[in-house]
N, C-alpha and C positions, 0 to 999 in steps of 0.2 A: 884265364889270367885272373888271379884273384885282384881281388878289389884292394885299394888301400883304406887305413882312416885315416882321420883329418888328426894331425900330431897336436893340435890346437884341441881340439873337440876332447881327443882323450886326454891330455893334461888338465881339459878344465873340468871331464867328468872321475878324477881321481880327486882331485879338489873337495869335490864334492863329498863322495866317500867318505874323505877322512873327518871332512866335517860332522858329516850326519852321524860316524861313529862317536864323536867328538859328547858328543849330545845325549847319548843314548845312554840310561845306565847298565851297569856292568847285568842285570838280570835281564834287561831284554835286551843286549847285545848278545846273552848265553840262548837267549829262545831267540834269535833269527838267526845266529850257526848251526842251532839243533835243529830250526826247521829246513835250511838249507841240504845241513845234512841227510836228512829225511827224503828231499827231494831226490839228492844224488845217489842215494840209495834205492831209490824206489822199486827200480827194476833187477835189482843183486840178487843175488844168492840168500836164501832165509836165513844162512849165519849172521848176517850183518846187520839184516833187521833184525833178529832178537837181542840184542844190543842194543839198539836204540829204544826200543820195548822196554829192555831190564831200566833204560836211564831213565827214559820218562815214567816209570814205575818208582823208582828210588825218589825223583824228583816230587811225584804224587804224595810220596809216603811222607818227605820232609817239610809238605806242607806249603812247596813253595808256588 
């Protein structure tokens, strides 16, 4: 039987969320998606990482 969560808990950890995005600027909101992404990719097919390769490459080149 799966477990439930607490409807409490996770409403007050989406709260949270949105706050912390709230806060963050728009350049390290785009590097903790990329690094995310990174993550979720990690075990895929090498199409996918070379994409993420080419972005953090393009990103490198623009300096930022």
């Amino acid at each position: 039987m799966a477990k439930r969560k607490n409807p409490a808990a996770v409403a007050l950890g989406k709260r949270g969320a949105k706050a912390r995005m709230t806060k963050l600027t728009p350049a390290k909101r785009s590097e903790v998606a990329r690094t995310a992404a990174v993550a979720r990719w990690k075990d895929k097919p090498a199409a996918a990482s070379a994409k993420v390769r080419k972005a953090k490459a393009r990103k490198k080149a623009k300096g930022e």
